[in-house]
VEXVO-195678 format. One record per residue: residue number from 0; x, y, z of N, C-alpha, C in turn. Coordinates in Angstrom, 3 decimals. Example, Ala and Ser with C-alpha at 12.3 -4.5 7.8 and 13.67 -1.06 7.14 Angstrom:
2
+------+----------+----------+----------+----------+----------+----------+----------+----------+----------+
! kero !      n.u !      n.v !      n.w !     ca.u !     ca.v !     ca.w !      c.u !      c.v !      c.w !
+------+----------+----------+----------+----------+----------+----------+----------+----------+----------+
!    0 !   13.190 !   -5.690 !    7.800 !   12.300 !   -4.500 !    7.800 !   13.200 !   -3.300 !    7.800 !
!    1 !   12.850 !   -2.250 !    7.080 !   13.670 !   -1.060 !    7.140 !   12.900 !    0.030 !    7.870 !
+------+----------+----------+----------+----------+----------+----------+----------+----------+----------+
***
This chain:
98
+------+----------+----------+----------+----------+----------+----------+----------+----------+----------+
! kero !      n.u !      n.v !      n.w !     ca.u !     ca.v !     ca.w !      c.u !      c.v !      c.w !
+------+----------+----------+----------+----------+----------+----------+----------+----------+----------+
!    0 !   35.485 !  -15.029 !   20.760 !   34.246 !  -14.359 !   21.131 !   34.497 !  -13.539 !   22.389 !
!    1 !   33.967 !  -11.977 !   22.414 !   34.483 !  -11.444 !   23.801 !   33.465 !  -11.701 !   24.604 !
!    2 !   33.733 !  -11.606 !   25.734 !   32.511 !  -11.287 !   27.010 !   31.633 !  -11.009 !   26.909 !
!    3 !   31.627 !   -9.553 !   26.247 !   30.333 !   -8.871 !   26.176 !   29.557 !   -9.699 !   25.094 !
!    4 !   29.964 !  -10.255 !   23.827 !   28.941 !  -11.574 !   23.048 !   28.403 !  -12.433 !   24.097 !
!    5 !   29.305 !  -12.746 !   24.868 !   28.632 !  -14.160 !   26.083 !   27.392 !  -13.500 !   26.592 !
!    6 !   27.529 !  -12.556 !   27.209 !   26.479 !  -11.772 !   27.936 !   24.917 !  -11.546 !   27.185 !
!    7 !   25.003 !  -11.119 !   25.912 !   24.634 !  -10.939 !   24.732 !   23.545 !  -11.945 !   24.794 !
!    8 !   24.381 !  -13.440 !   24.456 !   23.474 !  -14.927 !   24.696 !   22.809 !  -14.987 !   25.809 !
!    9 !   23.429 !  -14.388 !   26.545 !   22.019 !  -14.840 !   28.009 !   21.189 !  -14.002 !   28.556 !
!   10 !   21.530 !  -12.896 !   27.888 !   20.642 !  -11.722 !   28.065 !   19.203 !  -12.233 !   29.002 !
!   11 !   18.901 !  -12.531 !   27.451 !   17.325 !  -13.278 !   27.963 !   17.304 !  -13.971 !   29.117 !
!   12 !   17.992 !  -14.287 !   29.614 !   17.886 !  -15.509 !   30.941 !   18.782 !  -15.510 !   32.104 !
!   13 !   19.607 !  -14.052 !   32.128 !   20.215 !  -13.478 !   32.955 !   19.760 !  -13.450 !   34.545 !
!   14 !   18.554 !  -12.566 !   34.422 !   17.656 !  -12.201 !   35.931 !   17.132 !  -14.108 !   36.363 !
!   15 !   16.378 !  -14.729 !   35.812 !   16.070 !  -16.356 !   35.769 !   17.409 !  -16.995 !   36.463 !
!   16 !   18.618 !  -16.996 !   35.694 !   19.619 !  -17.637 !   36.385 !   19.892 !  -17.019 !   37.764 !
!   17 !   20.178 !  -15.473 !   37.247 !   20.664 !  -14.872 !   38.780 !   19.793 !  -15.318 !   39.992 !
!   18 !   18.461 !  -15.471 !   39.556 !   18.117 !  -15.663 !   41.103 !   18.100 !  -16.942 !   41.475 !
!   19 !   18.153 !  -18.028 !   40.670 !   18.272 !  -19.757 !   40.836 !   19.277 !  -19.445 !   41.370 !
!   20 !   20.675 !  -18.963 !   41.163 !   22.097 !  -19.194 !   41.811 !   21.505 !  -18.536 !   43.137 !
!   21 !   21.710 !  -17.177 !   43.464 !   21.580 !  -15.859 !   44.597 !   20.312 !  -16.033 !   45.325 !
!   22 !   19.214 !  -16.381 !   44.430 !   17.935 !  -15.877 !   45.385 !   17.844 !  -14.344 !   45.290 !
!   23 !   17.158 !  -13.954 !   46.173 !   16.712 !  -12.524 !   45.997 !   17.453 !  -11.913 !   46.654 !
!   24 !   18.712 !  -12.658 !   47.206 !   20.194 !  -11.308 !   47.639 !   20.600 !  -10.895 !   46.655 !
!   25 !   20.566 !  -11.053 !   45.504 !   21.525 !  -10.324 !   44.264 !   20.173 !   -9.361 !   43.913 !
!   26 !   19.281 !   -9.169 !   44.217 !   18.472 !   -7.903 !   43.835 !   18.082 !   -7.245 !   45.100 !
!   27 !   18.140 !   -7.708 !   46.191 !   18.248 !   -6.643 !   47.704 !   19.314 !   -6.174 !   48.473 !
!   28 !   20.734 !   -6.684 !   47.374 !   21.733 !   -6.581 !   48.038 !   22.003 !   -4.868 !   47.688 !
!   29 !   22.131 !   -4.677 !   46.807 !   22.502 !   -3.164 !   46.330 !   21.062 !   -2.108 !   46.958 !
!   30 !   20.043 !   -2.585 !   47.449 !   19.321 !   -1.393 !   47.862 !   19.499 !   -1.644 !   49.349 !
!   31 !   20.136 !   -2.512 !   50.293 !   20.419 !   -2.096 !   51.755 !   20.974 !   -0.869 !   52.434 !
!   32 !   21.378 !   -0.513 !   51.871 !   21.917 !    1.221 !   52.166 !   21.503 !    2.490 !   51.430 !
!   33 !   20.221 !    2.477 !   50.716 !   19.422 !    3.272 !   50.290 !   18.986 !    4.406 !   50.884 !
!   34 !   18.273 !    3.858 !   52.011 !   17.652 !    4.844 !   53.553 !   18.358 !    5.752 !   54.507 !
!   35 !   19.763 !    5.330 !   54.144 !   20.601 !    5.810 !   54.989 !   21.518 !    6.766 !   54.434 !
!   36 !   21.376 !    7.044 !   52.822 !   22.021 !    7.812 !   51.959 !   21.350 !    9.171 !   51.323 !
!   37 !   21.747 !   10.469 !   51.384 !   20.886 !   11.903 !   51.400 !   20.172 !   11.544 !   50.363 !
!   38 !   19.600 !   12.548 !   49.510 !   19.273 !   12.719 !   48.430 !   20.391 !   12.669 !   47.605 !
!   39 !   20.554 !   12.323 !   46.592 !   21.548 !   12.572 !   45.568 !   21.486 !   13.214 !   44.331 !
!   40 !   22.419 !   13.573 !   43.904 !   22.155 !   14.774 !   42.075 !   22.108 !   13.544 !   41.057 !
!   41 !   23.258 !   12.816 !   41.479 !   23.408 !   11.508 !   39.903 !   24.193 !   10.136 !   40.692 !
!   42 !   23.685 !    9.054 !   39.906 !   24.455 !    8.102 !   40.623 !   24.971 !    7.250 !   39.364 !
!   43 !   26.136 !    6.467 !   39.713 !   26.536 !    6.297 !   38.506 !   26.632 !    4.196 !   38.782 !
!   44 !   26.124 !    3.748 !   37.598 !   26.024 !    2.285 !   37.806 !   26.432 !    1.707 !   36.649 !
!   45 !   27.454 !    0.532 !   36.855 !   28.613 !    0.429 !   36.146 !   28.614 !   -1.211 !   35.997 !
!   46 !   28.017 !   -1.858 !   34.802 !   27.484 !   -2.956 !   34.853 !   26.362 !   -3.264 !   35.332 !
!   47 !   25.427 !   -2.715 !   35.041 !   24.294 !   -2.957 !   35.786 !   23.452 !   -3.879 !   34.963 !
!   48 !   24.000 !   -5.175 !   34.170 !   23.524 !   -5.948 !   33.879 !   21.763 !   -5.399 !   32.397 !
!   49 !   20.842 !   -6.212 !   33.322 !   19.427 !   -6.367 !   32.794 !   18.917 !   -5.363 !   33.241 !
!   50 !   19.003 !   -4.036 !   34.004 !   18.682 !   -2.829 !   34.260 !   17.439 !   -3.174 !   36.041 !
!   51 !   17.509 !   -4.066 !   36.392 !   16.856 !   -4.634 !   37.295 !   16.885 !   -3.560 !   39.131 !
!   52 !   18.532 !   -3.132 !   38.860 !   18.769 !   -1.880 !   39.872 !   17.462 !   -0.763 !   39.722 !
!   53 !   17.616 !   -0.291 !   37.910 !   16.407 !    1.175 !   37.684 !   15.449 !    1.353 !   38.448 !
!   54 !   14.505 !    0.231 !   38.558 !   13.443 !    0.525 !   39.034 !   13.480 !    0.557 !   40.542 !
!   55 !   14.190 !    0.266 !   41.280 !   14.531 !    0.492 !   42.982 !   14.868 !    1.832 !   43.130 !
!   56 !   16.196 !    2.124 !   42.005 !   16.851 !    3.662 !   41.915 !   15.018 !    5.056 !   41.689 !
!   57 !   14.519 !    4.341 !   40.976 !   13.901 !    5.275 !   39.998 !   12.525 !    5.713 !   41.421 !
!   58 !   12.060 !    4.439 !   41.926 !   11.581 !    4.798 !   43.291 !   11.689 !    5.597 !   44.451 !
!   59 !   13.336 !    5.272 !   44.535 !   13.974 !    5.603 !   45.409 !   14.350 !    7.022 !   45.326 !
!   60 !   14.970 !    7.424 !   44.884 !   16.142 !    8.908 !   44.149 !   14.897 !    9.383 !   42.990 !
!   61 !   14.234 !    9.937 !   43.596 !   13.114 !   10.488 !   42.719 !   13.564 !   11.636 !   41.497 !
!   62 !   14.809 !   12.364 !   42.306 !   15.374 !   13.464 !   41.640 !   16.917 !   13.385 !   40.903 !
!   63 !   17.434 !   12.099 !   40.907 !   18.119 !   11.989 !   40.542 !   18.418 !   11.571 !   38.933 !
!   64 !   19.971 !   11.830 !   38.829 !   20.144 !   11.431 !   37.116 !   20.832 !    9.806 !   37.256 !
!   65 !   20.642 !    9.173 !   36.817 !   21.650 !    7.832 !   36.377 !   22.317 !    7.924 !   35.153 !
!   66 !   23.845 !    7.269 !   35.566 !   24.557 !    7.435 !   34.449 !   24.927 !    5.534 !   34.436 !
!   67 !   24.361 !    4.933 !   33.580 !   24.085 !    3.548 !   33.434 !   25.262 !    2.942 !   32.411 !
!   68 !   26.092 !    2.375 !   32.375 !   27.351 !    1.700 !   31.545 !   27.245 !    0.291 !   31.963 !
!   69 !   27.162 !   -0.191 !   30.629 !   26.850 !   -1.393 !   30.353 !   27.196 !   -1.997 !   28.804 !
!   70 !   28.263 !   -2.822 !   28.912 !   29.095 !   -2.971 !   27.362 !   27.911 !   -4.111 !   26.569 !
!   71 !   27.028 !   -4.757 !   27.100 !   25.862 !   -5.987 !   26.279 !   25.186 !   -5.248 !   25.782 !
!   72 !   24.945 !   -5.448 !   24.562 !   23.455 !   -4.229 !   23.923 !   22.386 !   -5.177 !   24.308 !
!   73 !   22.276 !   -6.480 !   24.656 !   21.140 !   -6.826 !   24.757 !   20.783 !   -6.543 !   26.196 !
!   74 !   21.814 !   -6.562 !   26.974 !   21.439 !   -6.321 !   28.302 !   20.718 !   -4.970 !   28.153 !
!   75 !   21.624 !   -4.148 !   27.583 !   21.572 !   -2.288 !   27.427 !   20.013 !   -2.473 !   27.313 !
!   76 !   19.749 !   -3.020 !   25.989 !   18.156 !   -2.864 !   25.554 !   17.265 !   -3.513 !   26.805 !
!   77 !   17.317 !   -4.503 !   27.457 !   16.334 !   -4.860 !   28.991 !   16.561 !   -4.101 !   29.779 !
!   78 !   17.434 !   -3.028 !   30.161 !   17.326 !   -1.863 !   31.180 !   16.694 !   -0.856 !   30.458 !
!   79 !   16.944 !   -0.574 !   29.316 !   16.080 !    0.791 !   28.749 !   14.537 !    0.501 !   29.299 !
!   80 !   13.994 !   -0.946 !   28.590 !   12.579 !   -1.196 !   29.073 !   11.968 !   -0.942 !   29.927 !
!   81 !   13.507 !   -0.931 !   30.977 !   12.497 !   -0.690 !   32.444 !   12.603 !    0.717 !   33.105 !
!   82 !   12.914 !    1.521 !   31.945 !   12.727 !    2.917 !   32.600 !   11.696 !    3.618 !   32.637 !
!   83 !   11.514 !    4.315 !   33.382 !   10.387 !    5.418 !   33.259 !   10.495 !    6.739 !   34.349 !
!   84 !    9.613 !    7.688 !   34.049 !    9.657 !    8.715 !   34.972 !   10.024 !    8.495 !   36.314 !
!   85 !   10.265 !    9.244 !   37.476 !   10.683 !   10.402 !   37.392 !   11.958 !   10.694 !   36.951 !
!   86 !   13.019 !    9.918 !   37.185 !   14.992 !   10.160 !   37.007 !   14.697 !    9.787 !   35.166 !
!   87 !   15.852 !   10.455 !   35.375 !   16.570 !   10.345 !   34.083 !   17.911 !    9.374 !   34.196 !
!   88 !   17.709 !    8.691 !   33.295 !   19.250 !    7.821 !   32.763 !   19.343 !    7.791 !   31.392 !
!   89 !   21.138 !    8.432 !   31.782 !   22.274 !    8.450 !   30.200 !   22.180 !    7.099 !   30.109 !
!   90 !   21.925 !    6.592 !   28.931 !   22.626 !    5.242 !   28.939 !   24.147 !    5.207 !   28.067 !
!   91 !   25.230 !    4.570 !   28.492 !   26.593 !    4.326 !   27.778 !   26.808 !    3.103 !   27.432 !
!   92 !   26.664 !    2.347 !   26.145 !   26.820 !    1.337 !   25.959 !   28.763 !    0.862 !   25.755 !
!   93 !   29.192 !    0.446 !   26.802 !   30.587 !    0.664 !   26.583 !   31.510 !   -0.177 !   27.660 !
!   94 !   32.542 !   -0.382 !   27.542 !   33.417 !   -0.962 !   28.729 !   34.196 !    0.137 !   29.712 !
!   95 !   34.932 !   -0.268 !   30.298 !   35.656 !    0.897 !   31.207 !   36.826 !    0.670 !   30.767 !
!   96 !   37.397 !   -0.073 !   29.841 !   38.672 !   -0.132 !   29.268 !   39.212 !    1.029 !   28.458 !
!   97 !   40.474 !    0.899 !   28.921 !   41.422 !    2.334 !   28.346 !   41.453 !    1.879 !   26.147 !
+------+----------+----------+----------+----------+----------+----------+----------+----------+----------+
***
């Protein structure tokens, strides 16, 4: 079974675990340097799990594109959910392997 099947299974209960282990550093950790970064054209997020980053990005980077890679389709499908106006995100369902 590869990885991305494991991932697959916990889809559903991914964000639930993450924060029992982390607490709410694994979802405030990636927006601490937000304020301090220009505007940007595209940002690119590479595993981004349950799509839980989008909605900070989508707040944040009003004008920006996301380019979202993420090899779990079930994960893939809980970040689509949470998109919405204003940015745009490619989604790539895929690994970074050659």
């Amino acid at each position: 079974m590869s990885k991305t099947n494991n991932f697959n299974r916990i889809a559903p209960f991914y964000d639930l675990m993450a924060r029992a282990v982390f607490g709410q550093a694994i979802h405030q950790a990636p927006k601490v340097f937000f304020e301090q970064l220009p505007e940007v054209e595209s940002i690119l997020v590479v595993g981004g799990g349950s799509g839980s980053l989008l909605e900070d990005l989508q707040n944040h980077f009003k004008t920006a594109t996301v380019t979202y890679v993420e090899p779990s389709s079930r994960m893939m499908a809980m970040a689509r959910s949470r998109t919405s106006n204003p940015i745009a995100v490619d989604f790539i369902e895929s690994t970074l392997k050659n």
